[in-house]
C-alpha positions as semicolon CSV with decimal commas, in nm:
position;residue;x (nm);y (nm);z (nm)
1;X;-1,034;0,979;-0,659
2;X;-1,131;0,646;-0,624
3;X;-0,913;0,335;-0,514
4;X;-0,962;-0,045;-0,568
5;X;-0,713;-0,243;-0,416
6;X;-0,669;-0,570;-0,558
7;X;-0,361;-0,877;-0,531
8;X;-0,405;-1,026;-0,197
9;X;-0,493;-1,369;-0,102
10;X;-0,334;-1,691;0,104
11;X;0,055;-1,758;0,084
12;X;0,297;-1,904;0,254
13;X;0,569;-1,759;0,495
14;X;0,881;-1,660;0,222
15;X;0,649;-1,707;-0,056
16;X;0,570;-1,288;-0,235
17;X;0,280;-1,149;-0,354
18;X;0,215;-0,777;-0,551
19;X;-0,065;-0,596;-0,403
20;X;-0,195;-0,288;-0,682
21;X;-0,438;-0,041;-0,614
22;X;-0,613;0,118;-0,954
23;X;-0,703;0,473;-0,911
24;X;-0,959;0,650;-1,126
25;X;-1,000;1,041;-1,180
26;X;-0,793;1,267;-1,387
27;X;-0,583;1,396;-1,076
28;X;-0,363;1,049;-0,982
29;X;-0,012;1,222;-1,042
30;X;-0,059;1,514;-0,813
31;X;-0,190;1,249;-0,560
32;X;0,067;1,105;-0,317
33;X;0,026;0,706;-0,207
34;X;0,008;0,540;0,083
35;X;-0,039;0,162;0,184
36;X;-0,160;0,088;0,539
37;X;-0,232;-0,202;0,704
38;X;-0,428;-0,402;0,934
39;X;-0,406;-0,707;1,171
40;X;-0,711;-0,888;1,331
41;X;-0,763;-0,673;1,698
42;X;-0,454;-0,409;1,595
43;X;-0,504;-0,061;1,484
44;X;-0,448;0,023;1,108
45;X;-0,045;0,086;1,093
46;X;0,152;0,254;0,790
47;X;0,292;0,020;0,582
48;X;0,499;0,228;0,264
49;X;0,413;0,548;0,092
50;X;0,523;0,741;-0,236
51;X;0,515;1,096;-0,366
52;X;0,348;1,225;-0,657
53;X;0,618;1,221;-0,833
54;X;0,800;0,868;-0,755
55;X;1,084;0,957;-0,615
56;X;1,126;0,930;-0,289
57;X;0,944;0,647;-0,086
58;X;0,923;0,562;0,300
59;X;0,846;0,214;0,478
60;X;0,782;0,114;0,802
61;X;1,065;-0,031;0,930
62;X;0,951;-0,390;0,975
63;X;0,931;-0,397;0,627
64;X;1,268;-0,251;0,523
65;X;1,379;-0,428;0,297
66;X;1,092;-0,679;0,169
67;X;0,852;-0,447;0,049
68;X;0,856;-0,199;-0,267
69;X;0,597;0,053;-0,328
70;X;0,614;0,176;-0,699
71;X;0,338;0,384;-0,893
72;X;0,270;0,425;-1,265
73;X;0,125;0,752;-1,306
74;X;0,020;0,700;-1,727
75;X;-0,186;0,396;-1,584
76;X;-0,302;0,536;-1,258
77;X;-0,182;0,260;-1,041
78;X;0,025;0,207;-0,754
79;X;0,168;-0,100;-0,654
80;X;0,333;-0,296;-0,321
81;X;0,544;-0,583;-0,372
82;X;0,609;-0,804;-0,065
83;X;0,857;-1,039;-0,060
84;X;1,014;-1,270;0,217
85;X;0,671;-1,266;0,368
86;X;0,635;-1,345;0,739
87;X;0,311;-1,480;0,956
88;X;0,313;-1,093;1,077
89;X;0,252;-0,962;0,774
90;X;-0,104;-1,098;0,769
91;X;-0,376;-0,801;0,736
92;X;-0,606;-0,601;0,541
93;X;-0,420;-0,398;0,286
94;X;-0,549;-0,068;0,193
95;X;-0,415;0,207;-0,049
96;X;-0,503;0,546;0,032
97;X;-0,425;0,899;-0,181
98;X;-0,326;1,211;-0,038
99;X;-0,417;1,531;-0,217
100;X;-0,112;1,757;-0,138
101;X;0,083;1,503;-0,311
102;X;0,362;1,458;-0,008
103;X;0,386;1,107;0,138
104;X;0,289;1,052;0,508
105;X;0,287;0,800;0,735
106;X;0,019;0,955;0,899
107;X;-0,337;0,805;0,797
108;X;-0,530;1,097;0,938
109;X;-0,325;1,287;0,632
110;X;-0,486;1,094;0,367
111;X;-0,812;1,195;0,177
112;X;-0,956;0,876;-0,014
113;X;-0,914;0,477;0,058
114;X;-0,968;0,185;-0,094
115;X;-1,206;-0,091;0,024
116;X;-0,869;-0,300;0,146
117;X;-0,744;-0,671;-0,029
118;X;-0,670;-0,930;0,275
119;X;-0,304;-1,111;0,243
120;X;-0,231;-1,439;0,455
121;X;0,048;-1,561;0,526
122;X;0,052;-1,914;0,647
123;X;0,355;-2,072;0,913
């Protein structure tokens, strides 16, 4: 599987912005997603992630609420969309695909990663 991550750029604190990641390969569906993230001199930190299936989906808890992972599984994409965006939020986005097809918020768990799409958010 390969990712390309896509959707980021400069925008301002409130503003929202839809980060999607385009995965190639036949075997998307049975793949569960992840988004990660990360800040300037942090570690890379879970951000949301999805099952194969689309069902259930977990978030990090700072971003309860303002961020929505969805995937579309006949186009091979998965998307983030971040709303009420906050200075805090600015990073290097990557997706990421897990074979098993179970969503973790583990990174070690993840098999294949995209090259990352950086999001500012401007005070």
């Amino acid at each position: 599987v390969q990712l390309q991550a896509s959707g980021g750029r400069l925008v301002q604190t409130g503003g929202s912005l839809r980060l999607s990641c385009a995965a190639s390969g036949h075997t998307f569906s049975s793949h569960a997603m992840g988004w990660f993230r990360q800040a300037p001199g942090k570690e890379r930190e879970f951000v949301a992630a999805i099952h194969r299936g689309g069902g259930d989906a977990y978030y990090v808890d700072s971003v309860k609420g303002r961020f929505t992972i969805s995937r579309d599984n006949a186009k091979n994409t998965v998307n983030l969309q971040m709303n009420s965006l906050k200075p805090e939020d600015t990073a290097v986005y990557y997706c990421a695909a897990k074979s098993d097809g179970w969503a973790s918020p583990q990174s070690s768990k993840y098999d294949y990663w995209g090259q990352g799409t950086l999001v500012t958010v401007s005070s």
